[in-house]
C-alpha positions in Angstrom: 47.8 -12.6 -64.0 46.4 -9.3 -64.1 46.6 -6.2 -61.7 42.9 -6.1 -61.7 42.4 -9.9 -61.3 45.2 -10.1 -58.2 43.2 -7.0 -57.0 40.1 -9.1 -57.2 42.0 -11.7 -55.4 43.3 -9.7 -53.1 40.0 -8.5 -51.8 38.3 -12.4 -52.1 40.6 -13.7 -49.7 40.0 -10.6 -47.7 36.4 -11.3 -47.7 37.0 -15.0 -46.7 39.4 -13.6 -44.0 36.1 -11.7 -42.5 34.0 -14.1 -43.3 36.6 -17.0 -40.9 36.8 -14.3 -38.0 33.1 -13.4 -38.5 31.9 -17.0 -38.4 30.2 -15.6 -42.3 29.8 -18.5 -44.3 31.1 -17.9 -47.3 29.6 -17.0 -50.2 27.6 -14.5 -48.3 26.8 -11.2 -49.7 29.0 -8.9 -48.3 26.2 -6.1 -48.7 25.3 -4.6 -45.8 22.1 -5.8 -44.4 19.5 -5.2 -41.4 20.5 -6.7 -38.5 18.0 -9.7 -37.5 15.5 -9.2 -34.3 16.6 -10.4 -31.6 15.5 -14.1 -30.4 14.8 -14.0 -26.8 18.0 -14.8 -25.9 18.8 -11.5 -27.0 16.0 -10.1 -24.6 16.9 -8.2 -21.7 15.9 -9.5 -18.1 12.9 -8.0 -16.9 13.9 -5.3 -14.5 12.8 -5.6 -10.8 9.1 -4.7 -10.3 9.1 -1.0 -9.1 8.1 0.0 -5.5 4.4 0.8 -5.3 4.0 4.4 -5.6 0.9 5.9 -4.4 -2.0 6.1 -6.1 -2.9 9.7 -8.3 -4.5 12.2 -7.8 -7.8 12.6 -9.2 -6.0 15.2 -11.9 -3.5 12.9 -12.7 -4.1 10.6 -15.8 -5.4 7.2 -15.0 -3.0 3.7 -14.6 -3.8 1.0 -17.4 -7.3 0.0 -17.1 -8.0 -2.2 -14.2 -10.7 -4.7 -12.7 -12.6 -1.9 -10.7 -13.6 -2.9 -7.1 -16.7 -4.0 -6.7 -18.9 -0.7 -4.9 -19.1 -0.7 -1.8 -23.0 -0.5 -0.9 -23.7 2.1 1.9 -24.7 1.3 5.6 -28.2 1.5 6.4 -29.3 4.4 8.0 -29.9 2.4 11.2 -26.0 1.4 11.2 -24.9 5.3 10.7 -23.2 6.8 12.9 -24.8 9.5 15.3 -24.2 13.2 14.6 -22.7 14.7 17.5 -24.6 16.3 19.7 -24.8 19.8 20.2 -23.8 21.0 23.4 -26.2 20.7 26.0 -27.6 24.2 26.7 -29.4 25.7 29.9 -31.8 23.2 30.8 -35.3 24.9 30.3 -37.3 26.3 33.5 -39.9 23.6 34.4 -43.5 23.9 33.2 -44.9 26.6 36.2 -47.1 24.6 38.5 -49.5 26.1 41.6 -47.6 28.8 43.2 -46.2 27.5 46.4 -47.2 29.7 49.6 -44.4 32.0 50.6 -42.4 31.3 53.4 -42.2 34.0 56.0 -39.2 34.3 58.5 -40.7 36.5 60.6 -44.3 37.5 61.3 -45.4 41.4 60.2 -45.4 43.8 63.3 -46.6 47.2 62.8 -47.1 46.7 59.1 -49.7 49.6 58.0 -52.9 48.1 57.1 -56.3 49.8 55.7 -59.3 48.1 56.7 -62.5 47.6 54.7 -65.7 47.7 56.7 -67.4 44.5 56.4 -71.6 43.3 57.0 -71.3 41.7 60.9 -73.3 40.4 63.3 -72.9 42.1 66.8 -72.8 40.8 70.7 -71.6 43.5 73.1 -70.4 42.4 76.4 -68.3 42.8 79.4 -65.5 41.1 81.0 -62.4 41.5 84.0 -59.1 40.9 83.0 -58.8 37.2 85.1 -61.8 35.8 82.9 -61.4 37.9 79.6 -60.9 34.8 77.6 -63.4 32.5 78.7 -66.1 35.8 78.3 -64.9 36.3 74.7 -64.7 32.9 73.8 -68.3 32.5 75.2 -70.1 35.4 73.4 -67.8 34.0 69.9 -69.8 30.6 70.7 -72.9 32.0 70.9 -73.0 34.3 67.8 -71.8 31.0 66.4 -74.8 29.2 67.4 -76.9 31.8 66.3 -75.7 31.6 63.0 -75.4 27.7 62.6 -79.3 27.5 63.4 -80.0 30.2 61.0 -77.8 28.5 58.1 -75.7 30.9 57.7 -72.0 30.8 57.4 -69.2 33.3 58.4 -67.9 34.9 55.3 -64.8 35.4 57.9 -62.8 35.3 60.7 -64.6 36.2 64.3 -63.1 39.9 65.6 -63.3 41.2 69.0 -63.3 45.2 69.4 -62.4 46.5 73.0 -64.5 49.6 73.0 -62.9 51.1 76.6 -60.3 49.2 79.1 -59.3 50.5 82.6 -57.7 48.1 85.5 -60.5 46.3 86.3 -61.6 44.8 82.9 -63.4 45.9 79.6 -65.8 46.4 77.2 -66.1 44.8 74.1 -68.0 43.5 70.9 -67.8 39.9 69.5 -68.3 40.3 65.3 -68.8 37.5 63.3 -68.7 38.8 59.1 -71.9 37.7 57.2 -72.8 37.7 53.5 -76.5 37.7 54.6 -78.7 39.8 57.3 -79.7 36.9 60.1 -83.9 37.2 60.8 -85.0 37.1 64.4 -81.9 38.6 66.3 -81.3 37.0 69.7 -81.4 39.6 72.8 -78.0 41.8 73.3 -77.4 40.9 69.2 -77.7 43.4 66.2 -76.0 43.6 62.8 -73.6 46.3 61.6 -70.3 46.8 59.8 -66.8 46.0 61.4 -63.9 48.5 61.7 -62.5 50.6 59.1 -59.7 52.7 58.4 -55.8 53.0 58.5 -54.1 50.4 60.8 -51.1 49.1 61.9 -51.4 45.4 62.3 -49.6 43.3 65.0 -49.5 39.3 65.1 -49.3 37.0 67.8 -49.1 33.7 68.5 -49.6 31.7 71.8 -51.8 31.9 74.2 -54.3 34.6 75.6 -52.8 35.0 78.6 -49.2 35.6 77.0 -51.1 39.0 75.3 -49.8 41.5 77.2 -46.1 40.9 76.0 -47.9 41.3 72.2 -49.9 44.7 73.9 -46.1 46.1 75.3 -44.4 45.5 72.4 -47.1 47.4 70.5 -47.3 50.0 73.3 -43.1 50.7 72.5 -43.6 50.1 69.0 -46.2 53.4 68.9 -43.8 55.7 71.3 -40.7 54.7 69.3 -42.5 55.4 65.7 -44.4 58.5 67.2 -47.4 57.3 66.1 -51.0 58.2 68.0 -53.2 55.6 68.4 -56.7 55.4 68.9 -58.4 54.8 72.2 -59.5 50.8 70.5 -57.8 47.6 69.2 -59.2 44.9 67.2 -58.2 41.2 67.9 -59.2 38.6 64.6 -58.8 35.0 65.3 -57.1 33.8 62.8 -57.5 30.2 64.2 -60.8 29.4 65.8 -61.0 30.2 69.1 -63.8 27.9 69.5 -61.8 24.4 68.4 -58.2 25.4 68.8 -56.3 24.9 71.5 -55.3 28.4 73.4 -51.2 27.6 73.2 -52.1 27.7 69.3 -53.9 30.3 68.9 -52.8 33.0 65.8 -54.7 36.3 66.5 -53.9 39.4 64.2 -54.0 42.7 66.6 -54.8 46.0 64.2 -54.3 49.3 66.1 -56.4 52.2 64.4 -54.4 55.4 63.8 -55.8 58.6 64.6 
């Protein structure tokens, strides 16, 4: 047998030796060739499905293509929430209604005053200190009277102006202010023009007889101000002599000023 035929041996029954240990049948080209896919034994087990991560930003590239979620349609206006409200600021001054009549404490006294002369109709008269009221009140009445039957109305309140005074009683003049000159002027009547001038005005409240607490008041009010009064005063019934009762009687007192 020949080298190169035992060589040729020699290699066959290595081949066959590879073949037995590589389970090769024989007769199988010995050339290398490409391995086979694998079957899906071969396959590797699926690795465990990975924690969800969260989902990416809106710069970040897209997952695989999914079912996109139905839209969501948007509440009705009516079902939207309310926008907070601002802060409540300073709650706006009410619409202004009448003006409202000022309160006073404390009535004026010796308040400065000018006086404007005014169209009245006159009754001079007389009177003693224990019946001064009933006198005044009388001659108010019948300037009153006068004036009703005339139909004519005051255009004010009635004054009485105490021309002189002494111990025994005084002298006065009951003036009622008219817009219009009365025809056919009773006896002891005439028409002029009611005080005018700088005053100081006085109020008091309460009956006639209480007056002379009003009149000493005024008299320390002059000597502590150093003022000079004239020798007249002027009394205007604020409240109607005539149908108020005398506790309630309201009666301005104006002292001219020299």
């Amino acid at each position: 047998m020949s080298n190169s035929r035992v060589a040729v041996l020699v290699a066959m029954a290595l081949v066959i030796a590879a073949a037995v240990w590589f389970k090769i049948p024989i007769g199988t080209s010995t050339a290398p060739t490409q391995a086979p896919p694998p079957g899906p034994a071969a396959v590797a087990p699926p690795a465990e499905a990975p924690a969800p991560v969260a989902p990416a930003s809106p710069a970040s590239s897209p997952p695989a293509a999914a079912p996109a979620a139905p839209e969501t349609p948007a509440p009705p206006p009516a079902a939207q929430a309310p926008a907070t409200p601002p802060a409540p600021a300073a709650e706006a001054p009410a619409a202004p209604g009448p003006a409202a009549p000022k309160v006073q404490t404390a009535d004026p006294f010796g308040e400065e005053q000018t006086l404007t002369a005014k169209k009245v109709i006159i009754l001079k008269g007389s009177a003693t200190w224990d019946n001064a009221f009933e006198t005044l009140v009388g001659s108010l009445k019948t300037l009153s009277g006068f004036l009703e039957k005339q139909d004519i109305k005051p255009a004010g309140s009635s004054l009485i102006v105490y021309t002189s005074t002494d111990d025994a009683g005084f002298t006065y003049q009951a003036e009622i202010p008219v817009d219009q000159e009365p025809k056919n002027l009773a006896r002891g009547m005439s028409i002029g023009t009611s005080p005018e001038g700088p005053t100081l005005k006085f109020v008091h409240r309460g009956s006639y007889d209480n007056m002379d607490n009003t009149y000493e008041a005024i008299t320390n009010h002059l000597d502590e101000k150093k003022q000079e009064a004239k020798d007249t005063f002027i009394e205007e019934y604020v409240t109607d002599p005539l149908t108020t009762t005398e506790d309630k009687l309201v009666i301005n007192v104006f002292v001219p000023l020299k």
